[in-house]
N, C-alpha and C positions, 0 to 999 in steps of 0.2 A: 907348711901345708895349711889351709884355712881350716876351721873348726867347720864340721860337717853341720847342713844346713844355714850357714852363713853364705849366700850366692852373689856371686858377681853382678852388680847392679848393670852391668853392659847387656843392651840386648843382643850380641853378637860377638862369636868368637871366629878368629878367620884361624882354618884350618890347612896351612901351606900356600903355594899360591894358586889362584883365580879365589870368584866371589862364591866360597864356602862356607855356610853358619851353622850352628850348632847350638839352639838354645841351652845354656848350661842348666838349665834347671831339667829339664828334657833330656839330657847326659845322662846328671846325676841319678834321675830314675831311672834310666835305663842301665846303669850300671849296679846299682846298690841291691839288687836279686843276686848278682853273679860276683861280687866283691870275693866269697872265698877259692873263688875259680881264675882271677886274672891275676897277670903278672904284676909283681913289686911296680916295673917300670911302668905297667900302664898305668896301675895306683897313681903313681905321681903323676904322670901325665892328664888323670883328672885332677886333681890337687889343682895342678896349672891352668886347666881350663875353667876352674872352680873362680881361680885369681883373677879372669881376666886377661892374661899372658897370652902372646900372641905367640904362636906355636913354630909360625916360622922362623922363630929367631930361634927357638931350642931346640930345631928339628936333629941337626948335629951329634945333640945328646943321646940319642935315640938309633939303633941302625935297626931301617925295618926287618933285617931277613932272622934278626934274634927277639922279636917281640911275637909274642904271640897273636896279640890285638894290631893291625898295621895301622898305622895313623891315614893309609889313602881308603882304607874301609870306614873311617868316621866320617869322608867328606859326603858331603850331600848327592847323593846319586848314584855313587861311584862304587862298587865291588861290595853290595854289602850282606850279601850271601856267606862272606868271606867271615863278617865280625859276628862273633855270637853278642855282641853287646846290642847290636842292630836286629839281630834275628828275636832275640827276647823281646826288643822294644815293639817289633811289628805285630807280636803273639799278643801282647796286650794292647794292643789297640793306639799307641803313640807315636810319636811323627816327628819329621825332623822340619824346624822352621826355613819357608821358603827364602832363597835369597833376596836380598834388599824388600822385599812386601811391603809395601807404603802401609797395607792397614795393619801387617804384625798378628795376621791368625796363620795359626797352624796349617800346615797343608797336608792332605794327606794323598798318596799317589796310589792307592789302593784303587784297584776296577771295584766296581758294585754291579755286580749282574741285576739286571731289570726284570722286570715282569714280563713275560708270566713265568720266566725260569724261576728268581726270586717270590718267594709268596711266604712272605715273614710273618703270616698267620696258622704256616704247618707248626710252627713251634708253641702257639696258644691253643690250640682246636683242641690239646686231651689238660685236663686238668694235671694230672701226675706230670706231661713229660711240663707244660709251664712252671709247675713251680719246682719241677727236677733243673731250668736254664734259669730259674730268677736270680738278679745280680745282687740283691741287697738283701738280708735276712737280719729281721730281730728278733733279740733272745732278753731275759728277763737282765743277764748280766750288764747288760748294754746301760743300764737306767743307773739312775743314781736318785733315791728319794732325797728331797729336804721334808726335815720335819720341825717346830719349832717349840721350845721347851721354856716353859714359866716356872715361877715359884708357885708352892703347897704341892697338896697331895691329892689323889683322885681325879685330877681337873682333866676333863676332856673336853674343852668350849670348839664348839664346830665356830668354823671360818664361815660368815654367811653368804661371803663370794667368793669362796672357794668349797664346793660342796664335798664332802669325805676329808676335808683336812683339816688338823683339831689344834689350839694349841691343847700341850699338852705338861703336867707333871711330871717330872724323875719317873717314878711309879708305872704311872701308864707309859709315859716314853717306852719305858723296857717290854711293855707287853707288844705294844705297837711294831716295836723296831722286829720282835718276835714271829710277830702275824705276816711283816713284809718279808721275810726270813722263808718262813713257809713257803713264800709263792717263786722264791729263786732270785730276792733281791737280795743283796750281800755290800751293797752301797748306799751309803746316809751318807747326809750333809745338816748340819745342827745349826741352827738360829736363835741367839737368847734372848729370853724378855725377861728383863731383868728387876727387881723387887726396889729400886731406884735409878735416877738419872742424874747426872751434875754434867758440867759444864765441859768438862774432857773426856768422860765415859771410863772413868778410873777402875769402877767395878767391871768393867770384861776382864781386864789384870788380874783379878784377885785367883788366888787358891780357891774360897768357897766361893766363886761365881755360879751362878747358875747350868752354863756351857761345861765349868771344870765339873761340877757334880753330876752331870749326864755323863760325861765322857767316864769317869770313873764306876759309875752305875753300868751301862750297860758293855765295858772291859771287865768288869766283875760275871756280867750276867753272860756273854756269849765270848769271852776270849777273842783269840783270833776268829772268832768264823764272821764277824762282818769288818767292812770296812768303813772307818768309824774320821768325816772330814770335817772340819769346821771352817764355816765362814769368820773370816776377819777383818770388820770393820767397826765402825763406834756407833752409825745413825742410831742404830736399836739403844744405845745405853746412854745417849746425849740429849741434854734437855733442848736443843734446837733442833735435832733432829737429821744433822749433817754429821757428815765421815771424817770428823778429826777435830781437833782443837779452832777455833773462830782465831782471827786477824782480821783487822781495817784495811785495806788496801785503796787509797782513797777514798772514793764516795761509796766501796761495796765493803760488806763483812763476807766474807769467803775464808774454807779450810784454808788453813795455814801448813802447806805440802809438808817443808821440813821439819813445822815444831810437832806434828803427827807421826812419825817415822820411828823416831822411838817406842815409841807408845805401841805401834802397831808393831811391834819387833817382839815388844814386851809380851803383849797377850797372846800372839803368836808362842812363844816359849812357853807362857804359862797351861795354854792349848797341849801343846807337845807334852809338857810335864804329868798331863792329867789321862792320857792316852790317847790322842789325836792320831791317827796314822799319815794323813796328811793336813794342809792347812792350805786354803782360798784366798786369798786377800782379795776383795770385792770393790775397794775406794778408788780404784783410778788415779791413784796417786803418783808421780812423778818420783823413780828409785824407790818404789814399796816393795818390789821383790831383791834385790840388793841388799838392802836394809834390813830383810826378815832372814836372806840367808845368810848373812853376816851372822846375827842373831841365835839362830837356830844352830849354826857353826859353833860360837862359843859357847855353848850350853850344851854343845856334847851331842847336836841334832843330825849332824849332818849328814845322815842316810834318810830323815824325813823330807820326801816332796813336796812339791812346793804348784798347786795347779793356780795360775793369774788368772784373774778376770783381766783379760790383755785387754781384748776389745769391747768395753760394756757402754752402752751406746745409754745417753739421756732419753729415755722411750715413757710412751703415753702406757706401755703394756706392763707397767709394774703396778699400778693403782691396786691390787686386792691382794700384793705382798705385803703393801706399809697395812694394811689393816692389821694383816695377820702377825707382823713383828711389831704393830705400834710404832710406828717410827717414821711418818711423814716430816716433812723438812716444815718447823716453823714458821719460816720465811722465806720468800724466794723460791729457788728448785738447786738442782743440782748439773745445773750447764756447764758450769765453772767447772765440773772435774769431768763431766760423764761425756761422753762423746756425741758429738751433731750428727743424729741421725743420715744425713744427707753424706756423710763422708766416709767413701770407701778405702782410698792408699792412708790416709792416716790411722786406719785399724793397722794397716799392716806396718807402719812405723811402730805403731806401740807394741804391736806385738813381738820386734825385731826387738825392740830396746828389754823389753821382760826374758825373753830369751837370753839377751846378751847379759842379764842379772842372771840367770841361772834358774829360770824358771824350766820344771821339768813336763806340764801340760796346760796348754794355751784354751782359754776359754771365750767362745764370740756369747752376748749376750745383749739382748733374746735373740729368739731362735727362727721364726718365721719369715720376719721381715728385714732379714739377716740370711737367707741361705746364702747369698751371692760371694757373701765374706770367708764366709765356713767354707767354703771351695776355695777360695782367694786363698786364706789362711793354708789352708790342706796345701795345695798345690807348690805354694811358696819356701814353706818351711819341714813337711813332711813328717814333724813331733803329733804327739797325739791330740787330737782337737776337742773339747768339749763344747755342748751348746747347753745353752739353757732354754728349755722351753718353760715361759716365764707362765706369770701368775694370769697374767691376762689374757694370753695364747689359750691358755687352759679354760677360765670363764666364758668365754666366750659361747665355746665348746659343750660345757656343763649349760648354759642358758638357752641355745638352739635346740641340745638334744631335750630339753625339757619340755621345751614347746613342742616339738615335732615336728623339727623342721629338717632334722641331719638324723643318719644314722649314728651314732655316738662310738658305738663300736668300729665300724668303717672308717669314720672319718680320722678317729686317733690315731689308727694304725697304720692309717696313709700320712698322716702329717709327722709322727715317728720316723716312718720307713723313707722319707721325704727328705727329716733331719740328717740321719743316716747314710740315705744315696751323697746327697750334698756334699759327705767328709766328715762327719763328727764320729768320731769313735765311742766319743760317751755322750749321755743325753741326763739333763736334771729336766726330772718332767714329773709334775707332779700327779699324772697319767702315769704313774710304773703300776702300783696295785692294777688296776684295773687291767693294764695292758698285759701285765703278769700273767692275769687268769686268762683273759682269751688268748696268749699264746702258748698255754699248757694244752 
């Protein structure tokens, strides 16, 4: 039977005979609510339609009057009153793909009463009962801060284009990670700026790195009650300012995929060792999640998760990150690993290949100019999604509302609640503080 979430790349499965289809991705949701309620036989029977398998060749294996589920209740139109797998699917709002449809959208055979019967404004007109039907609700857990930690002590250097975010020392980290603690956030993501650079980024490896001495600091300071993730990649601790070790490749110097992979396995472990609860790998590198879980496997890890930057796209919207981790690319950019904005089914290849390494929560980044993916992703794979709402999403935001030109308050909360509707389950935004308090 296929590994759930691995879908049948067919756009159609024929359902006995005449022209019957049944988007399997569209199945599988519709079945996976009711999984402890159907028979073994139907089990398998999705398994099959999961493969691709044409159902009328196995129909045989099957005698409809002993299944609970009939296989003539799954065909397109026909008895589906009958299948609670279809009655669920019409409760929430899902459909079954029309036959042969040249353009391939969803059909939905639902009547919609018209106006003036329908008046889809009784449901807005009292404030209580709107947001007693609203469909998307954020909460503080939702968020996940990055905050970004140097060498010494007392340092609290504001980010100048990132207004409220500091780097910051061991020291105040802990106060800091305390303060967002108060307002209901319980998720960090750590970024190191490290006391040197060389040519590999050898020091993110180390025992006394910067990254390992937070992590130890604040698992001292708060135990389990937050959750404690770290990014892993090299730009921050490399004197060029790229995600891995250099190679010539002709006429270009580009990260060198493989001779990286170790490395990135390594600081990962050493991450783990120092109290990481989970670890990001941010570099877009080809088998970086393979590589880390092999790693983290032989080091005794293997109940630590593993969230990819599956789909992190080459964007104009990270410029006031490299400020705040120091770590713009010396030369060049980073095309060569990060993905062409412009390209949508290649997110979803990488993301298929990270999963298929064993990654356990897929990350689109950024997050704005990105919702289309983060639905893509959601829809496709159905694992938990994170976005990143980047450095520049956020700037933007902080420099309108200064002038007065946005409501600052409003407008986070709809570009959150935005991310959210879209499919992400988690959000890195470095709008949680703020978002925290107006949601208390």
């Amino acid at each position: 039977m296929p590994v759930p979430g691995q879908l049948n790349p067919s756009p159609r499965v024929l359902l006995g005979p005449g022209p019957s289809d049944v988007h399997p991705r569209v199945l599988t949701a519709m079945a996976t609510p009711l999984l402890g309620h159907l028979d073994p036989e139907f089990l398998d029977l999705l398994g099959m339609v999961q493969a691709g398998v044409t159902l009328g060749a196995v129909g045989q294996a099957f005698q409809p009057d002993e299944k609970r589920v009939r296989l003539e209740s799954l065909t397109y139109g026909r008895a589906t009153r009958n299948c609670p797998v279809l009655n669920h699917a019409t409760s929430c709002g899902l459909a079954l793909r029309e036959p042969h449809a040249a353009s391939g959208r969803i059909n939905t055979t639902m009547t919609t009463p018209q106006f003036p019967t329908a008046r889809p404004r009784r449901l807005r007109h009292n404030p209580l009962l709107r947001q007693m039907v609203r469909e998307t609700a954020l909460a503080p857990d939702d968020f996940i801060l990055p905050l970004f930690v140097r060498p010494g002590r007392g340092v609290r250097n504001e980010i100048a284009s990132m207004p409220g975010n500091y780097q910051l020392s061991v020291d105040t980290l802990v106060d800091e990670v305390g303060a967002a603690a108060e307002l209901g956030i319980r998720a960090f993501i750590l970024f190191g700026i490290p006391s040197r650079k060389d040519a590999t980024g050898a020091v993110a490896c180390e025992d006394e790195g910067i990254v390992q001495q937070a992590l130890r600091a604040l698992r001292s300071a708060f135990k389990d009650g937050v959750l404690l993730i770290t990014d892993e990649c090299f730009c921050e601790y490399t004197e060029h300012g790229h995600c891995g070790v250099l190679s010539e490749y002709g006429r270009r110097r580009d990260v060198d995929n493989d001779a990286t992979l170790p490395l990135l396995a390594a600081q990962c472990v050493s991450h783990a060792k120092a109290g990481a609860d989970m670890v990001a790998p941010s570099g877009m590198l080809d088998g970086m999640v393979g590589a880390i879980r092999r790693g983290l496997d032989e080091a005794g890890f293997a109940w630590l998760p593993i969230m990819s930057y599956a789909a992190k796209y080459a964007s104009a919207f990270y410029g006031p990150f490299r400020d705040a981790a120091e770590s713009p690319p010396q030369f060049g950019d980073r095309g060569g690993y990060q993905m062409d904005p412009a390209n949508g089914d290649e997110a979803l290849r990488e993301v298929a290949l990270d999963v298929g390494e064993g990654a356990d929560l897929i990350m689109v980044k950024p997050a704005l100019a990105y919702l289309d993916v983060i639905r893509r992703v959601k829809d496709r794979f159905g694992l938990p999604v994170a976005a990143y709402n980047v450095s520049g999403e956020f700037a933007m935001v902080k420099a309108a509302a200064a002038r007065g030109w946005i409501d600052e308050r409003r407008i986070t909360l709809e570009i959150l609640t935005g991310i959210k509707r879209a499919g992400a389950d988690v959000i890195l935004t470095y709008h949680a503080r703020d978002a925290a308090r107006w949601l208390r």
